[in-house]
C-alpha positions as CSV (number, residue, x, y, z in Angstrom):
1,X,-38.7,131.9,-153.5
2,X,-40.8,135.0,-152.7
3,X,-39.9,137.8,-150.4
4,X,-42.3,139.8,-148.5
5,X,-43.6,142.6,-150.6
6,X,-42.6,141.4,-153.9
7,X,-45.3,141.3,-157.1
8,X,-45.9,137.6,-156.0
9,X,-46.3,137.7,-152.9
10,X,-49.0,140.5,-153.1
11,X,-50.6,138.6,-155.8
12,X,-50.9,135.4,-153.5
13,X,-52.1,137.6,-150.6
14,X,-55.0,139.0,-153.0
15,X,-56.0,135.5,-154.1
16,X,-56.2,134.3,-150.6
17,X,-57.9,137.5,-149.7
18,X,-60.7,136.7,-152.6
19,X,-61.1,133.5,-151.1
20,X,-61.7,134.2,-148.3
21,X,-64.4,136.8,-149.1
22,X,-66.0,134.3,-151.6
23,X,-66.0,131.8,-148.4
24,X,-67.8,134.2,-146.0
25,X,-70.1,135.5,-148.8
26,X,-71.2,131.6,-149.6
27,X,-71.6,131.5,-145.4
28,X,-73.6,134.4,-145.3
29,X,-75.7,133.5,-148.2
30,X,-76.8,129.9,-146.4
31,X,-77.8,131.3,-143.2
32,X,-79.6,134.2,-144.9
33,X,-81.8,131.3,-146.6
34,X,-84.4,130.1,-143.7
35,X,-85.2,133.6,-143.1
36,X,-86.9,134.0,-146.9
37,X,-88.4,130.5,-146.0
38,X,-90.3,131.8,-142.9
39,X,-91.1,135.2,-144.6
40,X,-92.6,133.9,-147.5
41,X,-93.8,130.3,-146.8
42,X,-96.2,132.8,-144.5
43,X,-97.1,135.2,-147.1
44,X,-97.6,132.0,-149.7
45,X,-99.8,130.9,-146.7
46,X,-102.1,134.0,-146.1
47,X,-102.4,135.2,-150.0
48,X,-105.4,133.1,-150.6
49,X,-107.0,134.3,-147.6
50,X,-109.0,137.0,-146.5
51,X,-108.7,140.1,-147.5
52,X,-106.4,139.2,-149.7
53,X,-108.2,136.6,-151.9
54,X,-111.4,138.9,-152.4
55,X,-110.0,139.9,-156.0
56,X,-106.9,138.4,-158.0
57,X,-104.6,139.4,-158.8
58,X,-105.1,142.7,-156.4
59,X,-104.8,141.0,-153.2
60,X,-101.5,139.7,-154.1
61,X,-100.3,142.9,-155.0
62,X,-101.5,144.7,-152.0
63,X,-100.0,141.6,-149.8
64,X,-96.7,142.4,-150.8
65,X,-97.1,146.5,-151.3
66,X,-98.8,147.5,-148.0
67,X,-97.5,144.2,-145.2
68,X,-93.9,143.1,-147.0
69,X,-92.5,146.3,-148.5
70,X,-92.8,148.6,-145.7
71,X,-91.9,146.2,-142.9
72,X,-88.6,145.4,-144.9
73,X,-87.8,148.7,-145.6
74,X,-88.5,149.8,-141.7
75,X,-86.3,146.6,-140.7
76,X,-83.2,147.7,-143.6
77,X,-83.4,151.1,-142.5
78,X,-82.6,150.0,-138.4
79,X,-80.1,147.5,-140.0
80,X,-78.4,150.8,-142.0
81,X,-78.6,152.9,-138.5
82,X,-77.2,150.7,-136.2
83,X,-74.2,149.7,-138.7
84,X,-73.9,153.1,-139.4
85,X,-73.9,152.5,-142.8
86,X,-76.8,154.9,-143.7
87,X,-74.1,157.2,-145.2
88,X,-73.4,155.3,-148.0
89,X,-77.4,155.5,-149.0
90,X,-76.4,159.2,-150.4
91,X,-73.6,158.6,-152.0
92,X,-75.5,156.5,-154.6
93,X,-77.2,159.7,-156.0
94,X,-75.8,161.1,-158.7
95,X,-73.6,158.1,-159.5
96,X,-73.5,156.3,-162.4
97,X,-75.4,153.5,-161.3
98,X,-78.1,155.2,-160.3
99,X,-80.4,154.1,-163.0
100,X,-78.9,150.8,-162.9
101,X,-79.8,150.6,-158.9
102,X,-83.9,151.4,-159.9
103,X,-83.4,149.0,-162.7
104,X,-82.9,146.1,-159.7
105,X,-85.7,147.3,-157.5
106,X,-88.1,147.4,-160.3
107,X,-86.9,143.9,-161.7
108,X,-86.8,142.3,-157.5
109,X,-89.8,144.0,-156.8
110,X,-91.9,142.6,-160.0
111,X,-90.2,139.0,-158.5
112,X,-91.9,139.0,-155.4
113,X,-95.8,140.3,-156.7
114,X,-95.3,137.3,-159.2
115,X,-94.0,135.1,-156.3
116,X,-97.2,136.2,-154.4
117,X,-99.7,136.3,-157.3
118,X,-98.4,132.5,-157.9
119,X,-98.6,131.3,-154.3
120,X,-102.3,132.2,-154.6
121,X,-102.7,130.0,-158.0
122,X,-100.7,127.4,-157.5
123,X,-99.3,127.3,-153.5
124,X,-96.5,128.4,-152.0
125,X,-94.8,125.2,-151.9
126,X,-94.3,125.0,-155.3
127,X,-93.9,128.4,-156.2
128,X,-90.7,128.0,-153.9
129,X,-89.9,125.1,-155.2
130,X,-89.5,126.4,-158.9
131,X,-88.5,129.6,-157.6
132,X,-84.8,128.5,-156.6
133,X,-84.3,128.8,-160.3
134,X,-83.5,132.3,-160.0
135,X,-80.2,131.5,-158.6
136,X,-79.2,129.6,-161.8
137,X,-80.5,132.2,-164.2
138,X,-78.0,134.4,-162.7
139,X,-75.5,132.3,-162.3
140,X,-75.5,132.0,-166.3
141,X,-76.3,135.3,-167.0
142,X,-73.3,136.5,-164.7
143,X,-71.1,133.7,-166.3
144,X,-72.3,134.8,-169.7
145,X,-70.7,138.2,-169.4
146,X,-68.3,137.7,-166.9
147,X,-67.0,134.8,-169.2
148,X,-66.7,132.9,-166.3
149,X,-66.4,128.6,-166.9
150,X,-69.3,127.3,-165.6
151,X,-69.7,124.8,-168.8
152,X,-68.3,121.6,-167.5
153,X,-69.1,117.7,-167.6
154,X,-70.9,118.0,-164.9
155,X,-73.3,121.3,-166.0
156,X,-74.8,118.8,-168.0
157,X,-75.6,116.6,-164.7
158,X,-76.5,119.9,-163.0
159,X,-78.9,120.8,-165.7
160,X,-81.0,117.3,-165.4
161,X,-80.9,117.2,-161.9
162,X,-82.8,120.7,-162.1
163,X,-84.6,119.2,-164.9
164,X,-86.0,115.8,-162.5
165,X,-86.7,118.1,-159.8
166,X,-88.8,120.9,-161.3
167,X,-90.8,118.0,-162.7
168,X,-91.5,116.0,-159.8
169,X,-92.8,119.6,-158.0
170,X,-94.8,120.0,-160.8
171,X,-96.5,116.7,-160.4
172,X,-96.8,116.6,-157.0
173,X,-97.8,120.0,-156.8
174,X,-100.8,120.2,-159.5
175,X,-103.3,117.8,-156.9
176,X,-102.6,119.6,-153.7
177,X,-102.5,122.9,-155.9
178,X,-105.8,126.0,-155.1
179,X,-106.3,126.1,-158.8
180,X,-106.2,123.6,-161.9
181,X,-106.5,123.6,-165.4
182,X,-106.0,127.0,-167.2
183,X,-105.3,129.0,-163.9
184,X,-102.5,126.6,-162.4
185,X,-100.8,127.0,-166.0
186,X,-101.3,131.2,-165.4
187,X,-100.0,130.2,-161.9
188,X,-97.4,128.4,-163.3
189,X,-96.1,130.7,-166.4
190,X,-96.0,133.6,-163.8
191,X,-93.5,132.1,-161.1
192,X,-91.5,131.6,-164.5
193,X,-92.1,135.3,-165.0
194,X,-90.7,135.6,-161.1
195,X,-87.7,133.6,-162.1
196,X,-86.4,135.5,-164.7
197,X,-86.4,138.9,-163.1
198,X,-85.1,137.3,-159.7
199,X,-82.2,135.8,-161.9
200,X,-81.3,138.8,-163.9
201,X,-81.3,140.7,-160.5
202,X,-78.5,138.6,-158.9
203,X,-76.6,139.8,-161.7
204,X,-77.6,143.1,-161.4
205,X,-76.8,143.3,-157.7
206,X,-73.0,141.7,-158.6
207,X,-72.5,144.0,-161.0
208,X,-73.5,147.5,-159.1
209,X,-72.1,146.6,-156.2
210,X,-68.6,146.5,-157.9
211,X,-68.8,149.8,-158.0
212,X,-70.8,151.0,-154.9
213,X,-70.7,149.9,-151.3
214,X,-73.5,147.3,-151.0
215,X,-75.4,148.9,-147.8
216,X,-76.4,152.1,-149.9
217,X,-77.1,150.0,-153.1
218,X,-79.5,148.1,-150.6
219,X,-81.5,150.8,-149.4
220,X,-82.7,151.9,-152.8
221,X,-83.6,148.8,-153.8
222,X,-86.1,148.4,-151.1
223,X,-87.2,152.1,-151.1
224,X,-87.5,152.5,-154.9
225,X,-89.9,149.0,-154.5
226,X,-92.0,150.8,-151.4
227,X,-92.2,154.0,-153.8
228,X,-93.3,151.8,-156.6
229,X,-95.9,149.9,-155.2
230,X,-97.7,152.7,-153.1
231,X,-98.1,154.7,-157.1
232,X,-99.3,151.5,-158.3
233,X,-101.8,150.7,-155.6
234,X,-103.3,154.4,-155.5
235,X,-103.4,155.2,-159.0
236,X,-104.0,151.9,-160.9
237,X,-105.6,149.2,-158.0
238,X,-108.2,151.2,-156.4
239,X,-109.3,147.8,-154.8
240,X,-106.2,147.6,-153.5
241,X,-106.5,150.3,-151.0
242,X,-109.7,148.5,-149.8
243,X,-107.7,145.7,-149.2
244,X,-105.2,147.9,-147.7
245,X,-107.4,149.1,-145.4
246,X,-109.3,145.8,-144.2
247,X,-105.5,144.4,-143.7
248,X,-104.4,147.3,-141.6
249,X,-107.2,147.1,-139.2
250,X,-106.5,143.7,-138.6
251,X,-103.3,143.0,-136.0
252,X,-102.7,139.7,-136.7
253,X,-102.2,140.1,-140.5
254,X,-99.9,143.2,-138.9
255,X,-98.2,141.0,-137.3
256,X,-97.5,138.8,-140.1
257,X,-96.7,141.5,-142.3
258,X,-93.5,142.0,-139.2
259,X,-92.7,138.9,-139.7
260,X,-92.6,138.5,-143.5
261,X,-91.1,142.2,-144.0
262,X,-88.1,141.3,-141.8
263,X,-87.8,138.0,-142.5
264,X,-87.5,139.1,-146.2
265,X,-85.3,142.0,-145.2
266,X,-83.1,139.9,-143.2
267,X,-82.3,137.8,-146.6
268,X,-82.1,140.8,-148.7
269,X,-79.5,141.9,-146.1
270,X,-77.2,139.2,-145.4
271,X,-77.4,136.7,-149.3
272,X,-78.6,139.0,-151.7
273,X,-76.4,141.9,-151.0
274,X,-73.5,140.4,-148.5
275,X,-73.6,137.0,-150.0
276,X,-73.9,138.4,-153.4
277,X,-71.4,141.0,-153.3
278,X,-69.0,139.0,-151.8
279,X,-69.4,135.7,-153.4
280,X,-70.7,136.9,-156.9
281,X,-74.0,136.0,-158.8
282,X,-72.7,132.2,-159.5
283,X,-72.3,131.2,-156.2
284,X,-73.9,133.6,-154.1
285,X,-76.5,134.2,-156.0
286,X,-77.5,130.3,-156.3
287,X,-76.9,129.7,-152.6
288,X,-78.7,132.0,-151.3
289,X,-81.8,131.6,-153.9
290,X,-81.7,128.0,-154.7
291,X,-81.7,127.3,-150.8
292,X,-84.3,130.1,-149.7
293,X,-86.5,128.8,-152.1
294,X,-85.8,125.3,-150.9
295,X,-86.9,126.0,-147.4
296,X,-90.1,128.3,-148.9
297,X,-91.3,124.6,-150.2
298,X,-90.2,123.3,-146.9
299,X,-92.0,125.6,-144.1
300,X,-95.2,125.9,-146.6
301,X,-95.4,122.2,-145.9
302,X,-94.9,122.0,-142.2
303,X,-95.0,125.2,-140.2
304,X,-97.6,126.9,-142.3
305,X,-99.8,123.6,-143.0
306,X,-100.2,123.5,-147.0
307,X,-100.9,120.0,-147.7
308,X,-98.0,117.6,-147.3
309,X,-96.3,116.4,-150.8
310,X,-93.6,114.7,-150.5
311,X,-93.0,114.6,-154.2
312,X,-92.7,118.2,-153.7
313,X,-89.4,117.8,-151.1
314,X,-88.0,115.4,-153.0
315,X,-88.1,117.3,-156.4
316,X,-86.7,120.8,-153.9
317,X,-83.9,118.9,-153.2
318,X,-83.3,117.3,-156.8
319,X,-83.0,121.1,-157.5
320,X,-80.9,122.4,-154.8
321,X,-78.5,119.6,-155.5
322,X,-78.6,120.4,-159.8
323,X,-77.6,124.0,-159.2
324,X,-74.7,123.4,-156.4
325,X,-73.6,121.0,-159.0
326,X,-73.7,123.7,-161.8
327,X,-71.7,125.9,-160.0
328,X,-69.1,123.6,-157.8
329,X,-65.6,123.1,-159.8
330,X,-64.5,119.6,-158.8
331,X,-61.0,119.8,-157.3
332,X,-59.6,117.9,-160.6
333,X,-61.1,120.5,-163.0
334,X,-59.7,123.3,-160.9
335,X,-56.3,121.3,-161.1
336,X,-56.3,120.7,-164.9
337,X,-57.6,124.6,-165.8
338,X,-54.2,126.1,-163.2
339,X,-52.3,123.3,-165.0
């Protein structure tokens, strides 16, 4: 028996409490995911188009610098005014994870020019479809030094379920693909490149905001990127501001820039910091990666018109399904581990 206020009874409290959180983390992370889809199954879908394909890999660059950046940043900052939140942005200076904050916009922001460099060699579809990786490779990054159990029977079914479904993208991917030979390998080699940095930023992003309020960890992580890629484009892509220019004069590819800047600041907002912070790299991190990326392949297919592969869809959802099974305890594990 346990009386109201005893040791136990807080303890039980605090375990339901984490539950909860992790359970509206995990929610916040799956709606979050479509919004990513539509942002950059559009940018995957403009990339190889004018002004953006006139020199490579510029045009991808300045795709993401001059349209995605700033949009995404202008929608975060509304987002931080409304909530009221913007107070927390300063409170971030000074700290001691300040360096480790500009450590996760550098490695997110290197993410999405590979994302968008990729999209223009090898398509968008599949450069979402192996994308959703990044959600595992922080899942066992985070488990890694969080020592959390994510080694299990059914890891190993996880593991070639992602293993089946990165390979029947690749396949169906390399004939509908812009590029082949040596430039859908590049293509191919540089989404992996995407991966990694995407995966060690989920655990990035779990492990600052354990110590600072997510809504100012946000904000730098989109503003350090927008600082970022304007020193890169004037100093080292003078092409780039060409591009810039030709894509600023043009208010259709403005309007797609609104589109893909919010879209990708509306998942930045609600699963990588929210579902993140509240559910953790494993499971937040996967969700809201693993099923973004999902629906990148998916609306590249439909909506924005890249050739229909259906080995493509099936091989997205061989992956989805291989890393919810990686990071979903079965009810008899979780019995056996409290036992």
């Amino acid at each position: 028996m346990t009386f109201p206020g005893s040791a136990v009874d807080l303890a039980e409290q605090s375990r339901l409490g984490d539950g909860k959180k992790t359970r509206v983390g995990m929610i916040y992370a799956i709606l979050a995911a479509p919004s990513l889809g539509l942002a950059f199954g559009l940018l995957g879908s403009i990339v190889g188009a004018p002004p953006f394909n006139a020199q490579a890999p510029t045009g991808a660059f300045t795709l993401v610098a001059v349209l995605q950046v700033p949009f995404g940043v202008l929608a975060i900052a509304l987002f931080l005014t409304v909530t009221g939140t913007w107070r927390d942005t300063g409170r971030v200076l000074g700290h001691r994870v300040s360096w480790w904050n500009l450590f996760v916009a550098v490695g997110g922001f290197v993410g999405d020019i590979c994302f968008a460099a990729a999209s223009g060699l090898i398509g968008g579809a599949l450069a979402g479809a192996i994308g959703g990786l990044a959600g595992v490779v922080g899942a066992i990054v985070a488990a890694t030094l969080y020592r959390e159990r994510i080694l299990r029977p059914t890891t190993l079914i996880g593991l070639v379920a992602l293993a089946v479904g990165i390979w029947l993208a690749v396949s169906g991917g390399e004939v509908n693909a812009p590029t082949h030979g040596i430039y859908f390998t590049v293509g191919l080699l540089i989404i992996f490149g995407g991966v990694l940095t995407w995966g060690f930023e989920s655990f990035a992003i779990s492990a600052g905001t354990d110590l600072m309020p997510a809504e100012g960890f946000l904000w730098w992580r989109a503003f350090f990127g927008l600082i970022i890629a304007n020193i890169l484009l004037f100093i080292l892509f003078p092409e780039g501001r060409t591009i810039a220019a030709q894509a600023w004069s043009d208010p259709r590819l403005i309007a797609f820039g609104a589109v893909i800047g919010f879209g990708w600041a509306i998942w930045i907002i609600m699963g990588y910091y929210i579902g993140i912070s509240y559910a953790g790299a494993v499971r937040g991190g996967v969700l809201t990666n693993t099923l973004a990326f999902f629906f990148i392949s998916f609306f590249s297919l439909t909506v924005y018109g890249a050739p229909f592969s259906a080995i493509i869809i099936i091989g997205s959802i061989c992956t989805v399904i291989g890393a919810l099974v990686i990071v979903t305890e079965p009810k008899s594990y979780i019995a056996r581990i409290r036992g």
